[in-house]
C-alpha positions, 0 to 999 in steps of 0.5 A: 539567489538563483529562483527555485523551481518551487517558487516559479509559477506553476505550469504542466510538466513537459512531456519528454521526448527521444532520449529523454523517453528512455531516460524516463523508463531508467528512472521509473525502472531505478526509482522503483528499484530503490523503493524497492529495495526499501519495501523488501527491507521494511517487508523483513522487519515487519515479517520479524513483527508479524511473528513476535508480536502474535506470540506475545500478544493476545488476538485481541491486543494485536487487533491494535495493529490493524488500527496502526496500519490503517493510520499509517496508511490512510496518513500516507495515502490521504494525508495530502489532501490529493495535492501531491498528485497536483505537485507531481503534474505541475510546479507550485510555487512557495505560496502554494505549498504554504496554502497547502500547508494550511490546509493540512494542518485546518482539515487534519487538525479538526479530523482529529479533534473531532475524532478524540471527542467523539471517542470519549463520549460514544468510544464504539470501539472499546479504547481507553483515552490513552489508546485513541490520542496515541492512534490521533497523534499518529494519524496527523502526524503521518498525514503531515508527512505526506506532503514534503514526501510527495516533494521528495518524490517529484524530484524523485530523491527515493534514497531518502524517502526509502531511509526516513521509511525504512527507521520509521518502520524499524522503530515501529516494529523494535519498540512495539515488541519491546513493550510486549515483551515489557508490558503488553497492553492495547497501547503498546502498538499505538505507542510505537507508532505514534513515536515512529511518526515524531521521529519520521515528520522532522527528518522529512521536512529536514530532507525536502527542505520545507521552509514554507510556513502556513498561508492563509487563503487560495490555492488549488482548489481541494474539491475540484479538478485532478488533485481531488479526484486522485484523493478521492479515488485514494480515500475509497481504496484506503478505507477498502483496507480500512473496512478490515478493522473498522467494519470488523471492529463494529461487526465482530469480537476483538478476538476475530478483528485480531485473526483477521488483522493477522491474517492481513497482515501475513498475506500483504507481504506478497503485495508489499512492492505494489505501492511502490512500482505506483509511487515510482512510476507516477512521476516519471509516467506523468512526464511520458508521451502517451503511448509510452506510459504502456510499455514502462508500466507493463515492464514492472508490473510483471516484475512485481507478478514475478515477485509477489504471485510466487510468495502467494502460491506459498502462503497458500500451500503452507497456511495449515503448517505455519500456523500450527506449529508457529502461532499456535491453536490460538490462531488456527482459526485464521487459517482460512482467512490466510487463505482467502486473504492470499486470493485478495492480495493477488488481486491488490497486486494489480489494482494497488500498482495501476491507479497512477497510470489509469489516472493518466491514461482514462477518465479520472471521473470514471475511475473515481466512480469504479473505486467509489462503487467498489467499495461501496459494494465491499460494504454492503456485501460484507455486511449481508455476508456476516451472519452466514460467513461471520468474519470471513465475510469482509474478505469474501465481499473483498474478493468478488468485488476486487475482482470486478474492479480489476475488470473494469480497469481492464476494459478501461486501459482496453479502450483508451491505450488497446493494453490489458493488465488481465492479460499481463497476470494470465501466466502468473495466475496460471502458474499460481494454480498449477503450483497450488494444485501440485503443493496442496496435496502434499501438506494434506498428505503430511501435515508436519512444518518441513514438508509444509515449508517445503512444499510452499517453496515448490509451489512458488518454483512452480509458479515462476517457471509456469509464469516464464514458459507462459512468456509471462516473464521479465527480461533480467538483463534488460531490467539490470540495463535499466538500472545502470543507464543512469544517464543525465536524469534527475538525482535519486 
């Protein structure tokens, strides 16, 4: 048998050269077209959730969703312990991934023990037994995942990983509100997830050919070097999100966690492409020569301006509508959550997507200090903002201190490659504002669901022809080019 890639020793990844330099930017601009195409699928199905479930569930019992999201999240952001990151900069042999393996299964292992010991004798959240193993097994279950999924991303096979994701998540979604429909209770969510993770774990292992078993002993090293700064800066961004449920949960009613988990969970389709442009990048970025790695990120990251930006000029516009007239008064107090949660996710947009080509351009040092502060920040300030602001406290702390971080990254990128992402989100951001401010009046003018909708959508077409006249636009041909010039890369 022929020696696999995977079982060679490992060293860097070369960096590509000529027709390879394109070469790479088709595959960034393909891969994160597929992922895409799976993020705007998986977006759907979960709109089609966001709407049932708040209709069959109390605010308190959809709370449980921002618990789910943030397991499924943390699962797949952290789950590998940051040695995906190592995977797509080096080659690892069979030995390594084995190790690796071991180490997973040690740390998630007793995370989760320690976690389900915890919650039955202190239980600081409220959760029946049931509710709490169901949120466990999910939680190790999708961190196990990570792994073999960041093997299908080196090699970026995204056509998988978008279908094992897209059933994932249309599981989730099918069976949570079949059980709310059937019996709603705090463990329909959990539920639902805990069997999405049991169906998507095998099909990934399956689909990236995972043969190695556990290994004791060495390996790279966890707290130390590239992998454990790429997971530390992960863990710091993923509790940002996670402070929403948890600090909320421990500062607020179930009632406000579930308006904020709502309001969360409406805003964050806009920025839903995000994570993807960074996964489908990173490898091809990690490959580039330096002063390529510019060029092929700006190109997407405008493109997901283009797509997220407009549909945050909606939700602006048409918060007050929708809410009354679809959710109900039960809701209408997360209105203006919705709104300042659409300010937050504009934010996202940028910070989400450029962590990958930070990491390969500035200090990781550095980095991981900005996102250890911001969020350290996020803390102290949503906790000293409560007793005025209540819970819109977490997104107001969210939205200063995102915004500082967006800063320093700009100056970051400044300094290191002469590139500013701020100046790549001025049009977009000055579309948003002409947009809102032309679509606004007419909502408080007629409050009704038509002219809400209606002046949503005009928001947004303002936003994207303010955005092009700027020049703050992408070349569409260019960018359908790229996705025909398959060329001799590697499969997806």
């Amino acid at each position: 048998m022929s020696e696999s890639p995977l079982d060679s020793p490992p060293d860097p990844v070369p960096l590509e050269t000529g027709d390879g330099r394109e070469e790479l930017k088709s595959q960034a601009v393909r891969g994160a077209a597929l992922l895409s195409v799976r993020q705007i699928l998986v977006g759907l199905i979960t709109v089609g959730g966001i709407i049932a479930l708040p209709l069959l569930l109390s605010p308190a019992e959809f709370s449980l969703y921002g618990y789910v999201n943030t397991v499924i999240l943390v699962g797949a952001a952290l789950g590998d312990l940051g040695l995906g990151a190592y995977i797509m900069k080096h080659r690892m042999s069979g030995r390594d991934l084995g190790r690796s393996l071991a180490l997973q299964l040690g740390f998630w292992g007793t995370v989760c023990l320690f976690l389900l010991a915890g919650a039955s004798i202190g239980n600081p959240f409220g959760f029946s037994m049931l509710t709490t193993s169901l949120l466990l097994l999910g939680l190790l279950l999708f961190s196990l995942q990570a792994l073999p999924t960041a093997l299908l991303e080196k090699e970026m096979r995204f056509k998988q990983i978008s279908a094992i994701e897209i059933v994932q998540r249309i599981v989730l979604i099918t069976l949570a509100v079949l059980l709310a429909v059937i019996h709603p209770s705090e463990w329909s969510i959990p539920l639902a997830a805990a069997v999405a993770a049991v169906i998507g774990y095998p099909a990934v292992l399956i689909s990236s050919g995972w043969r190695w078993r556990p290994r004791l002993g060495g390996g790279e090293p966890l707290f130390r070097g590239f992998s454990s700064q790429w997971w530390q800066v992960r863990i710091a961004n993923q509790a940002a999100y996670a402070a929403y449920p948890l600090l909320g949960g421990l500062l607020f009613s179930a009632h406000d966690v579930g308006l904020i988990v709502w309001a969360l969970a409406l805003t964050s389709i806009p920025a839903y492409l995000a994570p993807m442009v960074a996964r489908a990048t990173f490898p091809a970025l990690s490959r580039s020569e330096p002063s390529e790695r510019a060029a092929i990120y700006s190109g997407l990251f405008r493109g997901l301006l283009l797509i997220g930006v407009p549909l945050v000029a909606a939700l602006l516009v048409a918060a007050t509508p929708v809410t009354e007239h679809i959710f109900g008064p039960e809701w209408t107090d997360g209105i203006p959550l919705l709104r300042l949660e659409s300010i937050t996710t504009t934010i996202g947009i940028a910070s989400t997507s450029i962590v990958p080509f930070l990491f390969l351009t500035c200090s990781p040092s550095a980095i991981r200090s900005v996102c250890v502060t911001t969020l350290v920040a996020i803390i102290v300030l949503a906790v000293s903002l409560s007793p005025w602001l209540s819970y819109l406290s977490i997104s107001v702390a969210t939205i200063v201190c995102g915004s500082a971080q967006l800063i320093a990254f700009d100056r970051l990128l400044h300094r290191e490659v002469a590139y500013s992402p701020i100046r790549d989100m001025a049009p977009a951001l000055a579309g948003l504002a002409v947009g809102v401010a032309v679509g606004l009046p007419l909502v408080l003018a007629n409050g009704s669901l038509a002219v809400g909708i209606a002046a949503g959508i005009l928001a947004a077409v303002i936003q994207i022809a303010v955005t092009f006249l700027l020049k703050g636009g992408i070349d569409v041909r260019q960018a359908l080019g790229g996705l025909r010039n398959r060329g001799a890369g590697a499969p997806v």
